[in-house]
C-alpha positions as YAML, in Angstrom:
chain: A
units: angstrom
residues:
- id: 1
  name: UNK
  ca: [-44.41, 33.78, 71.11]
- id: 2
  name: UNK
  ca: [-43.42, 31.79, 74.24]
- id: 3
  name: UNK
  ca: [-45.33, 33.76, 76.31]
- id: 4
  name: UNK
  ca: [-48.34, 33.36, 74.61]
- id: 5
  name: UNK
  ca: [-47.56, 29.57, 74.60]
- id: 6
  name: UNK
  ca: [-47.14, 29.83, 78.49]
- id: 7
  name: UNK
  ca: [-50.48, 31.44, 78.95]
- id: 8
  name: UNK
  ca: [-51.79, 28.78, 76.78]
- id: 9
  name: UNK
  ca: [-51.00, 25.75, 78.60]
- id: 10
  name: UNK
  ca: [-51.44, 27.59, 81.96]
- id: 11
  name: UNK
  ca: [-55.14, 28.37, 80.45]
- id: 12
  name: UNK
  ca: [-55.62, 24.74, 79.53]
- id: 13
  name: UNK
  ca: [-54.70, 23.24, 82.62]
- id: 14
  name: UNK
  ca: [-56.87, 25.83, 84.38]
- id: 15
  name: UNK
  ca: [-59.69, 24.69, 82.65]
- id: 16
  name: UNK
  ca: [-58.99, 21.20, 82.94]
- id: 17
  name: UNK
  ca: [-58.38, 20.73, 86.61]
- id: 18
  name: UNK
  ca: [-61.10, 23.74, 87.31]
- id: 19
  name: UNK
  ca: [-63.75, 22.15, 85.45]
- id: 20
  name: UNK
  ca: [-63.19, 18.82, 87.02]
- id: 21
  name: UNK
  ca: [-63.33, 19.92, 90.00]
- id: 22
  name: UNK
  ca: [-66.54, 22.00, 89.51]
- id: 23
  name: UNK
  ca: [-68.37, 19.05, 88.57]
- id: 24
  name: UNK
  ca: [-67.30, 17.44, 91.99]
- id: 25
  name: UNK
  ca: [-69.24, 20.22, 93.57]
- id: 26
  name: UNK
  ca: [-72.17, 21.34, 91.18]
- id: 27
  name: UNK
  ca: [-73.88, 18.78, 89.62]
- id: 28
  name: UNK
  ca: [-75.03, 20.90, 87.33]
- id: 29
  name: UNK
  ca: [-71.83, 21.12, 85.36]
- id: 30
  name: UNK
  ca: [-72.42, 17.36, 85.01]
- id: 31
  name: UNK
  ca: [-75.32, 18.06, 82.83]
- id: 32
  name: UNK
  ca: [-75.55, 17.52, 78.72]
- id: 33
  name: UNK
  ca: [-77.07, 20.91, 78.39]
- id: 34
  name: UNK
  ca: [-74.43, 22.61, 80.32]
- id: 35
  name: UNK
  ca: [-71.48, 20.37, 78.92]
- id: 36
  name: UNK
  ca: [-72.94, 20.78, 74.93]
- id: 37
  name: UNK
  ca: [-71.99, 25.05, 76.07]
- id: 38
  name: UNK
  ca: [-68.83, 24.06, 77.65]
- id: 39
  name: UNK
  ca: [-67.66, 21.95, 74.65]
- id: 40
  name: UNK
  ca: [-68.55, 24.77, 71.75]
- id: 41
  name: UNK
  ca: [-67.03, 28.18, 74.26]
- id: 42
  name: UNK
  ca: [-63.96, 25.98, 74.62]
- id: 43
  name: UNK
  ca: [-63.74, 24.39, 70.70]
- id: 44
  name: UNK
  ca: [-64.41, 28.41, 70.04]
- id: 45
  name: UNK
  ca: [-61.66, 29.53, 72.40]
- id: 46
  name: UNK
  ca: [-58.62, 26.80, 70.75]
- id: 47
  name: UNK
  ca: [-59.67, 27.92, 67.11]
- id: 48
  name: UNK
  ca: [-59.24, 31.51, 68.27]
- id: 49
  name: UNK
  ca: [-55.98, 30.31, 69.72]
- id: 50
  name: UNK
  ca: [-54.92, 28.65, 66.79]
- id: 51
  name: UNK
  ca: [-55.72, 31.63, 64.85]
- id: 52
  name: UNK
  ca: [-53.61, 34.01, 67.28]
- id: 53
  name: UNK
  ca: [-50.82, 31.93, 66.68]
- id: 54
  name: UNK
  ca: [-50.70, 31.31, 63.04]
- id: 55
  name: UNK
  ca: [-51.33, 34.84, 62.49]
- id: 56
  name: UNK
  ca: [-48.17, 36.37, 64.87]
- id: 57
  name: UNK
  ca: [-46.03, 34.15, 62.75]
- id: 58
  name: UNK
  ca: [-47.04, 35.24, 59.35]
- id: 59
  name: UNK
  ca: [-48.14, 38.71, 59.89]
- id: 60
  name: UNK
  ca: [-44.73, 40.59, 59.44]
- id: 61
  name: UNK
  ca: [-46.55, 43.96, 61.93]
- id: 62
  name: UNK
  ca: [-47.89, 41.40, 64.20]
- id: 63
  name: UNK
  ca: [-51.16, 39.20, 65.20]
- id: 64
  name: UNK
  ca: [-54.20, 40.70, 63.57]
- id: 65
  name: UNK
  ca: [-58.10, 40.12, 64.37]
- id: 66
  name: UNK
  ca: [-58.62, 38.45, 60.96]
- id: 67
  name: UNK
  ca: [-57.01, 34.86, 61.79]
- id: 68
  name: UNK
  ca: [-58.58, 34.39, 65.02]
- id: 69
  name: UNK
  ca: [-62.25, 35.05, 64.17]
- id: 70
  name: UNK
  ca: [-61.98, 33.12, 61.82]
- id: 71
  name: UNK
  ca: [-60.38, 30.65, 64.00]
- id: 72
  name: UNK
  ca: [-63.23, 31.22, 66.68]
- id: 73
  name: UNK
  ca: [-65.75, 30.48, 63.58]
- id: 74
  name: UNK
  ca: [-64.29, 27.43, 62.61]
- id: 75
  name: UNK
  ca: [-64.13, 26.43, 66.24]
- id: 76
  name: UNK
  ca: [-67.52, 26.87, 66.89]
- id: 77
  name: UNK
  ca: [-68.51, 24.64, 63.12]
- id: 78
  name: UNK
  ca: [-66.62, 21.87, 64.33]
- id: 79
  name: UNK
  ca: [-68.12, 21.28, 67.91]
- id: 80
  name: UNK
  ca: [-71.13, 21.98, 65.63]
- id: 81
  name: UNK
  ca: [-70.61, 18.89, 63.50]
- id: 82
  name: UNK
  ca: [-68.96, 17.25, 66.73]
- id: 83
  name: UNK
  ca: [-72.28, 17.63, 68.51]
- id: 84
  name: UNK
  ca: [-74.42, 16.62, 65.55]
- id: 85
  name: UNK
  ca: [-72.52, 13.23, 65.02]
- id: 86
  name: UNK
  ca: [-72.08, 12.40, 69.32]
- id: 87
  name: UNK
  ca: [-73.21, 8.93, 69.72]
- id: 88
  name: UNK
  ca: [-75.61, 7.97, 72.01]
- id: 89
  name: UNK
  ca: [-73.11, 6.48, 74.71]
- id: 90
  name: UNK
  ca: [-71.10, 9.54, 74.00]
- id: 91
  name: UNK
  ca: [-74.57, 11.63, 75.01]
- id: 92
  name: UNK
  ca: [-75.18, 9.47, 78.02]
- id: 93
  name: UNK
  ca: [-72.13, 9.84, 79.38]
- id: 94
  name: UNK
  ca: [-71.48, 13.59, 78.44]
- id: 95
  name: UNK
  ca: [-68.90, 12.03, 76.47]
- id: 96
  name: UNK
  ca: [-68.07, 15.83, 74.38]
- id: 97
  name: UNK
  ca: [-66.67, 17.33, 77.66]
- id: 98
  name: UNK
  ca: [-65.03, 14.48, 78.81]
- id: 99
  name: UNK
  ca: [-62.67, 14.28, 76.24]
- id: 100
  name: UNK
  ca: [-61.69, 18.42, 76.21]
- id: 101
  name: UNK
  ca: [-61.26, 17.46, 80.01]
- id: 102
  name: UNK
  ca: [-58.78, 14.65, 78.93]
- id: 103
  name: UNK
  ca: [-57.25, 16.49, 75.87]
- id: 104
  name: UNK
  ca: [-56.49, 19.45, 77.79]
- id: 105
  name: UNK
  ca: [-54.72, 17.55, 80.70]
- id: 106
  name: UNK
  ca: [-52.65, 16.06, 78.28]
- id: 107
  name: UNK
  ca: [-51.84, 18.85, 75.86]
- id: 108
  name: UNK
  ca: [-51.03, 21.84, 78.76]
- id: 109
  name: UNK
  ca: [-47.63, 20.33, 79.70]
- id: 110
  name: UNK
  ca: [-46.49, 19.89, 76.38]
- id: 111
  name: UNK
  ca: [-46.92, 23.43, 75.48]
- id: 112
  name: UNK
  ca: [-45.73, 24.38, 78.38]
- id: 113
  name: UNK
  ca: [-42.41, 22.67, 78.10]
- id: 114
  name: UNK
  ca: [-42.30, 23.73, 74.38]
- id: 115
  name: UNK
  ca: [-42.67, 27.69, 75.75]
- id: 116
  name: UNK
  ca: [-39.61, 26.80, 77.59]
- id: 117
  name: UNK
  ca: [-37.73, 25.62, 74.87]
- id: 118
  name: UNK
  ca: [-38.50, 28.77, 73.50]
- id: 119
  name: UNK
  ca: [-37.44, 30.78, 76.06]
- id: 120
  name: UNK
  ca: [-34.29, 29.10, 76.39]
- id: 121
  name: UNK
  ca: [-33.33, 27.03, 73.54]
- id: 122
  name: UNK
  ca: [-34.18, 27.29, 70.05]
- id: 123
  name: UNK
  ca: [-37.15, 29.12, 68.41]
- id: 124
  name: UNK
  ca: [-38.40, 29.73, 64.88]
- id: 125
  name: UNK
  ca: [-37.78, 32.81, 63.09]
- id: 126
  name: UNK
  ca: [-39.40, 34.61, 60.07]
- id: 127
  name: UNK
  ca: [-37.19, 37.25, 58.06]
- id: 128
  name: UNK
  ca: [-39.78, 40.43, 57.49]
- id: 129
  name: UNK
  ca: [-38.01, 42.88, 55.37]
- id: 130
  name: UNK
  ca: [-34.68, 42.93, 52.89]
- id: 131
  name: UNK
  ca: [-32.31, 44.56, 55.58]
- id: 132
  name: UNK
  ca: [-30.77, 41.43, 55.30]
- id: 133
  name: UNK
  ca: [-30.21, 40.89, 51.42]
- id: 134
  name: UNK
  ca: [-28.78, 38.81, 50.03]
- id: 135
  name: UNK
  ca: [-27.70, 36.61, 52.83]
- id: 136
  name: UNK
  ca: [-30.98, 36.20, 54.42]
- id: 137
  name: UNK
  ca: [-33.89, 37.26, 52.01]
- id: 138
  name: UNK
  ca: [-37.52, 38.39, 52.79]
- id: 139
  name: UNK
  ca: [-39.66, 34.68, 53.96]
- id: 140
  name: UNK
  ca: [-36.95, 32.90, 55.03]
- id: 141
  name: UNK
  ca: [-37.37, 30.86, 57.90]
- id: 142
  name: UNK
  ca: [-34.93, 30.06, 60.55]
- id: 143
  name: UNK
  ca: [-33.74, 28.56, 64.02]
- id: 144
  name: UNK
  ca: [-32.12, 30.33, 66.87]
- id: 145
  name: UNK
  ca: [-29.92, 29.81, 69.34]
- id: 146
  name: UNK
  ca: [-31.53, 30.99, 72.11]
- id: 147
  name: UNK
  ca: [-28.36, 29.54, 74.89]
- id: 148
  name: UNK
  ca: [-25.65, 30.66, 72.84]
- id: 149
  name: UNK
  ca: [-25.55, 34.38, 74.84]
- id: 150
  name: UNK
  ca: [-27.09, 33.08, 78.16]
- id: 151
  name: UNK
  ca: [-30.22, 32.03, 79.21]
- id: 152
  name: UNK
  ca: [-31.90, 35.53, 80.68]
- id: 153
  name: UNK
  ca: [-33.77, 34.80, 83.85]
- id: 154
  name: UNK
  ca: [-37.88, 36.05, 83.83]
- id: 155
  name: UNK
  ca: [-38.43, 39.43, 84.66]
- id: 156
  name: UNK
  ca: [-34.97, 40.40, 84.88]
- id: 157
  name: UNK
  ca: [-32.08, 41.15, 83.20]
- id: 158
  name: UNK
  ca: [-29.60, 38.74, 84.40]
- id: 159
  name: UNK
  ca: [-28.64, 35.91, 82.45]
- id: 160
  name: UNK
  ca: [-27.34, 32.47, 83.25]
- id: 161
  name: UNK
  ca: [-25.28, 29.80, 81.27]
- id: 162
  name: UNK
  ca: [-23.77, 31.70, 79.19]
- id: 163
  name: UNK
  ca: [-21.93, 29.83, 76.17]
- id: 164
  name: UNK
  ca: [-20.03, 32.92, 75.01]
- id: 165
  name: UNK
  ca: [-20.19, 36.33, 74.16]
- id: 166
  name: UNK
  ca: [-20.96, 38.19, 70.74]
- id: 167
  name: UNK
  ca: [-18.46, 37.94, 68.15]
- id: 168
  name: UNK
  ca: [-17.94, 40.79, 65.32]
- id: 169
  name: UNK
  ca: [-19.59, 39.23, 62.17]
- id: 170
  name: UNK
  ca: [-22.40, 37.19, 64.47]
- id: 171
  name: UNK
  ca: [-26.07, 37.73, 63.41]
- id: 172
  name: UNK
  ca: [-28.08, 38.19, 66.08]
- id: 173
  name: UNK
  ca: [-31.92, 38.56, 66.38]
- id: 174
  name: UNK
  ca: [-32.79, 41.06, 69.34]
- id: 175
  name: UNK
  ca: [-36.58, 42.71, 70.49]
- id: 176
  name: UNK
  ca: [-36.37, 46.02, 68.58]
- id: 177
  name: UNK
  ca: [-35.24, 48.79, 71.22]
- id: 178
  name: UNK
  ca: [-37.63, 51.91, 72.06]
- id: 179
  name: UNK
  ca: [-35.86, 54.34, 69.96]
- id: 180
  name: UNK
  ca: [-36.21, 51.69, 66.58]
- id: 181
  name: UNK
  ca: [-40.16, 51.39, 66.93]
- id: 182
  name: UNK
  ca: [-40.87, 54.97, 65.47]
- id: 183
  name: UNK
  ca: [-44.65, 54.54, 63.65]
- id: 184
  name: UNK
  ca: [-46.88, 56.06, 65.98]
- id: 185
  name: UNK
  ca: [-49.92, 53.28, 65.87]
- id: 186
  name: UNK
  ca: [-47.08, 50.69, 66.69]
- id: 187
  name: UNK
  ca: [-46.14, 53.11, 69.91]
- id: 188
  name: UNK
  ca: [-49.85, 53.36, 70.86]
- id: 189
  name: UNK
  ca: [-50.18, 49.36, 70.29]
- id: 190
  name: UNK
  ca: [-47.12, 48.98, 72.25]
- id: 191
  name: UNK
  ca: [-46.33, 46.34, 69.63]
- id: 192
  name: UNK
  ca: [-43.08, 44.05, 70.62]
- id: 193
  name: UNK
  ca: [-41.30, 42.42, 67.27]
- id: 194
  name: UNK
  ca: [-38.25, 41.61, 66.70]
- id: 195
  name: UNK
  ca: [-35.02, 42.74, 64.38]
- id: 196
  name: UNK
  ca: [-32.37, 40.64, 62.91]
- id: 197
  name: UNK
  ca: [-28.81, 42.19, 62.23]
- id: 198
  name: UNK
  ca: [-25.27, 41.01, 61.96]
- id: 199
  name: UNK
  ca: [-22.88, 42.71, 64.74]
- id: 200
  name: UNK
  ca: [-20.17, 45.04, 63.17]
- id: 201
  name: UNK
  ca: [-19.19, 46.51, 66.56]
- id: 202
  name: UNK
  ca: [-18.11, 44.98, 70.28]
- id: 203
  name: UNK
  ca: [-18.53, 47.09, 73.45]
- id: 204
  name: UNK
  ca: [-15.49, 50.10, 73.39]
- id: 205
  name: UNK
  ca: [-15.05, 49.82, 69.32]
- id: 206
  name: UNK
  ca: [-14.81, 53.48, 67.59]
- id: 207
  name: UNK
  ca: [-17.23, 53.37, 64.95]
- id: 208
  name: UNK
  ca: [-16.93, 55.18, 61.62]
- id: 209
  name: UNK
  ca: [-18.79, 55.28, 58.04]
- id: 210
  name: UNK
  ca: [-17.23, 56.68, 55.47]
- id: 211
  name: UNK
  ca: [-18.62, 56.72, 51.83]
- id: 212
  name: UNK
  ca: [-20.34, 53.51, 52.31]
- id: 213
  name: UNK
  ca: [-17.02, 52.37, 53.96]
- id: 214
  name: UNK
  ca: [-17.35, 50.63, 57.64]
- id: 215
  name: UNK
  ca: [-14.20, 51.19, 59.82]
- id: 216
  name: UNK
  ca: [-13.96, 49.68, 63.50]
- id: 217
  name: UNK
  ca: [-10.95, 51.10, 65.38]
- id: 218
  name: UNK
  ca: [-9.94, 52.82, 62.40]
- id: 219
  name: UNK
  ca: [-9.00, 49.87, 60.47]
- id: 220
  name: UNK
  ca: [-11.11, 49.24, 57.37]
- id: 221
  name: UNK
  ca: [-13.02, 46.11, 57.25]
- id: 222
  name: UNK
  ca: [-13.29, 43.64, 54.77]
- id: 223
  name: UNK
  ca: [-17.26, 42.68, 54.26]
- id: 224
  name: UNK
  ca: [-17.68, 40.26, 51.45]
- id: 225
  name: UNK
  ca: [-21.65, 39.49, 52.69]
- id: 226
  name: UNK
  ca: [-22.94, 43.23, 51.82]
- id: 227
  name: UNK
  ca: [-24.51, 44.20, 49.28]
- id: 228
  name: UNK
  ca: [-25.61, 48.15, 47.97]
- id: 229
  name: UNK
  ca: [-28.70, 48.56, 45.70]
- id: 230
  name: UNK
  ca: [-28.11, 52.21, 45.34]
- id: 231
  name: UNK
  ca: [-24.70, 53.61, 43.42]
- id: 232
  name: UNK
  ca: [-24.93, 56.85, 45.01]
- id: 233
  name: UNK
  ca: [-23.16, 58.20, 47.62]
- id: 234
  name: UNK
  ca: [-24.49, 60.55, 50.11]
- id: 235
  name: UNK
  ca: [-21.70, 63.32, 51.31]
- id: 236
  name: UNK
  ca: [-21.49, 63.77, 54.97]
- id: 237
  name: UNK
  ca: [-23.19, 66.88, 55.98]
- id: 238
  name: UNK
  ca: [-21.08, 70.10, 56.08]
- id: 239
  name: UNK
  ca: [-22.67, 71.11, 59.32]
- id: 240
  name: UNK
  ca: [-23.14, 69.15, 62.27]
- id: 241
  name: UNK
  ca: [-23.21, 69.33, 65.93]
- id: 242
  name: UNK
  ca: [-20.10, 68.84, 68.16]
- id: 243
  name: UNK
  ca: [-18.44, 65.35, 68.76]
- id: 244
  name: UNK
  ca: [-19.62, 65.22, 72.62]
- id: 245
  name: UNK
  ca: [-23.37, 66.19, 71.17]
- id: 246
  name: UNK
  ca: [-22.98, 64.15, 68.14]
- id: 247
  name: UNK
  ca: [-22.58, 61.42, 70.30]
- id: 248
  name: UNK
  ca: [-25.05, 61.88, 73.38]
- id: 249
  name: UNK
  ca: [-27.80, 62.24, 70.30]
- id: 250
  name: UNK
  ca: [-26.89, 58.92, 68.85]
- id: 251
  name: UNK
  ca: [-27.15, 56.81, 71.80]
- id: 252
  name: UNK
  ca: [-30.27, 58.43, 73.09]
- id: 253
  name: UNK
  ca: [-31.98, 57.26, 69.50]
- id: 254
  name: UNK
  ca: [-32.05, 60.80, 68.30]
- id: 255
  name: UNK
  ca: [-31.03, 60.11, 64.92]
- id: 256
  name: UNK
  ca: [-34.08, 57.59, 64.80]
- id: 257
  name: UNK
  ca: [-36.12, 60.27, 62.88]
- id: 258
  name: UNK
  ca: [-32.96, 61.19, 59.82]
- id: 259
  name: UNK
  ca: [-32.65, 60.04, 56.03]
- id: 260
  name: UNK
  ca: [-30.03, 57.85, 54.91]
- id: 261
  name: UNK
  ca: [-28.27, 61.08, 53.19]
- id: 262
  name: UNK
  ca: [-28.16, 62.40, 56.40]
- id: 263
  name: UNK
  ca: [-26.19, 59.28, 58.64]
- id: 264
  name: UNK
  ca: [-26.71, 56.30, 56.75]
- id: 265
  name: UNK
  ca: [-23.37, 56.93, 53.80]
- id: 266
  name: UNK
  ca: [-21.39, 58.89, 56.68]
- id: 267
  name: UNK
  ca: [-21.63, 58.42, 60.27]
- id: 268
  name: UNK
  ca: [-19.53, 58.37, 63.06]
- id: 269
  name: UNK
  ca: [-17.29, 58.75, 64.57]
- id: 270
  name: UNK
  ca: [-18.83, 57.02, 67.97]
- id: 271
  name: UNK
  ca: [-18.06, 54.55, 70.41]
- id: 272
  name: UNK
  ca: [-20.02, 51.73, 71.29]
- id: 273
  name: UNK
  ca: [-20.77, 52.15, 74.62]
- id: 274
  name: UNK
  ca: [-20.41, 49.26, 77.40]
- id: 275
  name: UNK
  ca: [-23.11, 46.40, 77.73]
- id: 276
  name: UNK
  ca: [-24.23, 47.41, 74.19]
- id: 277
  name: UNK
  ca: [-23.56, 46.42, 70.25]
- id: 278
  name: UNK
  ca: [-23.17, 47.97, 66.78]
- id: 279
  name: UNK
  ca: [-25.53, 46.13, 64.39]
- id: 280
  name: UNK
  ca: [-26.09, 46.87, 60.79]
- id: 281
  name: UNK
  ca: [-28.03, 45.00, 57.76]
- id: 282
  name: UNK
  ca: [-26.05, 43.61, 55.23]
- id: 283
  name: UNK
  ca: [-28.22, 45.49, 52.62]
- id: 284
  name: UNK
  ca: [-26.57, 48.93, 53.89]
- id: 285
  name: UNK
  ca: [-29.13, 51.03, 51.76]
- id: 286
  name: UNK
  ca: [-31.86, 49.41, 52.68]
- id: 287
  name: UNK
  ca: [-31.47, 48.82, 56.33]
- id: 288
  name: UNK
  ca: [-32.73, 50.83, 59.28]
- id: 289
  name: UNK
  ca: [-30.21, 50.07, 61.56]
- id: 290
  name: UNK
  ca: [-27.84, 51.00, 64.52]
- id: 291
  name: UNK
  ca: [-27.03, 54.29, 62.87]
- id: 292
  name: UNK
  ca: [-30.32, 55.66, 63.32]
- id: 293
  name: UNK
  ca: [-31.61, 54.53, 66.39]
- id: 294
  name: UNK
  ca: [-28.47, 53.78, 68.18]
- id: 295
  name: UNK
  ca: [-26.49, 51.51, 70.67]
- id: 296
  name: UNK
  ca: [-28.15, 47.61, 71.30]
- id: 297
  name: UNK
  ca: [-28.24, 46.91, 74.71]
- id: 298
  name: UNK
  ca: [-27.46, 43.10, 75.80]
- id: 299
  name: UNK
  ca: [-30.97, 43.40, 77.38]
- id: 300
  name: UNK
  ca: [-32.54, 43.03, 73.94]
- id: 301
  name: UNK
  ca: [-30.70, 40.49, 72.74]
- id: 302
  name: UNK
  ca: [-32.47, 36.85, 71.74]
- id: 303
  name: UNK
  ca: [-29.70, 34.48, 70.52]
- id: 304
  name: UNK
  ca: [-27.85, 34.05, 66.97]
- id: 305
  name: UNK
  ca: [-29.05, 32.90, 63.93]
- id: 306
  name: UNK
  ca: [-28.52, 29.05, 63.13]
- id: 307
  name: UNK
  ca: [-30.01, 27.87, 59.87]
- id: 308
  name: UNK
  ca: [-32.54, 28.43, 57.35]
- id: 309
  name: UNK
  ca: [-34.71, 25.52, 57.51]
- id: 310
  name: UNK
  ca: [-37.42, 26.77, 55.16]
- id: 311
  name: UNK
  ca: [-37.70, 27.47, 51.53]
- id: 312
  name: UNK
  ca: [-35.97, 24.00, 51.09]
- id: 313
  name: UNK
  ca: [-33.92, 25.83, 48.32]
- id: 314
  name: UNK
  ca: [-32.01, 27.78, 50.90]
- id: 315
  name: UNK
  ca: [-31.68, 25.21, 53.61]
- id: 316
  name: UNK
  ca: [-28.64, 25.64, 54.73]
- id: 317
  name: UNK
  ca: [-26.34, 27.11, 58.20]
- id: 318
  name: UNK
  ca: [-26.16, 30.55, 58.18]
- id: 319
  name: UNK
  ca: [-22.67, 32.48, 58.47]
...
């Protein structure tokens, strides 16, 4: 979402400055014919925007056509009525384009600067599915601390400012790795989303499921957030490949494509290998997690959950 919001306000101040200076040079652009087509393709273009927005934060799979067509149509109704009401000093003095002029010089650095409070700071986060039950359910809206694990520099994966490091029991929100994306239209959309997971294991930790049970380091430990909808156990398998293959399969994201009676009651024993995390769902039957599609790489990671601001009967900072 901040990058769309940084292509935004570069867009808007593209059109502001550009247009202004294109009616320096062509007259014609000073025109009401010219400016009346002007004023609709750009009241057209922010309703589409506004549409592209609203519908990649609702849509749990991502922005659809729907929201900005209809957007784009309601755009195009209010320069409509906009045009049809213009006073006659507004007409003389092209009055309609002035003011996107003047709206979009003063709107494209504020969305700019909120991108990079995106980026960096805090952004807005919707839960999509019950992985999280019952300590985050499905509609919940929450901040994120965006600084908390460093501030990652664009187009690369260094990061800066760095608060501290993951802590066992943090829930962090992270872009979904290759090997968790597994429907095929997503893959040919190249669709981006994100996951949200609490961390169970910390670069080097031996990880190990047994009936349900989680044990880091082979010491039990004590969850009281997690929840099981489903009383039955899966056995472990009575075949299975070798440790060293075991292994190699589960960080490449090979067990991506397996059931939950297959890795999700038993799995392990691995170790989380260096620069990546162990994340599960609290909902352990219901979550598609670390154990299928492997290791999270610091790369992915976005920042930790802070609070639930939204329904106002779950307000409250998240643990």
């Amino acid at each position: 979402m901040e990058a769309n919001l940084f292509y935004i306000g570069i867009g808007l101040g593209v059109f502001a400055f550009g247009l202004k200076a294109l009616s320096k040079m062509f007259p014609i652009f000073r025109s009401r014919m010219v400016g009346i087509v002007i004023h609709g393709l750009f009241a057209m273009a922010l309703g589409g925007l506004v549409g592209f927005i609203f519908s990649a934060s609702t849509q749990l799979t991502g922005p659809t056509l729907k929201w900005p067509l209809v957007g784009v149509g309601l755009g195009l109704v209010w320069a409509i009525v906009q045009w049809i009401r213009e006073t006659p000093e507004s007409k003389a003095s092209n009055g309609l384009l002035n003011k996107d002029i003047e709206w979009s010089e003063t709107s494209y650095s504020a969305i700019l600067l909120a991108a990079v409070i995106m980026y960096s700071i805090v952004q807005a986060f919707k839960i999509p599915s019950g992985s999280m039950e019952d300590t985050l359910m499905i509609g919940d809206h929450l901040f994120v601390n965006k600084f908390i694990y460093g501030v990652r520099i664009p187009f690369t994966q260094k990061r800066v400012l760095k608060f501290r490091d993951v802590r066992r029991g943090d829930i962090v929100v992270f872009e979904a790795p290759d090997a968790s994306i597994v429907s095929e239209e997503e893959k040919r959309r190249g669709l981006k989303k994100d996951f949200i997971k609490r961390a169970v294991g910390l670069p080097g930790d031996e990880i190990l499921v047994k009936n349900k049970k989680l044990y880091v380091n082979n010491a039990p430990i004590e969850e009281s957030y997690i929840i099981y909808k489903d009383p039955m156990v899966w056995p472990a398998p009575r075949v299975r490949p070798p440790t060293a293959e075991y292994r190699a399969r589960w960080e490449s994201g090979q067990f991506n494509g397996l059931r939950r009676d297959q890795v999700g009651d038993n799995f392990g024993p691995i170790k989380v290998p260096e620069g990546h995390y162990f994340v599960m769902g609290d909902n352990r039957d219901g979550s598609f997690d670390s154990r299928f599609w492997g290791p999270l790489p610091v790369r992915c990671l976005k920042g930790k959950a802070l609070f639930v601001y939204w329904p106002l009967s779950r307000v409250r900072i998240i643990r």
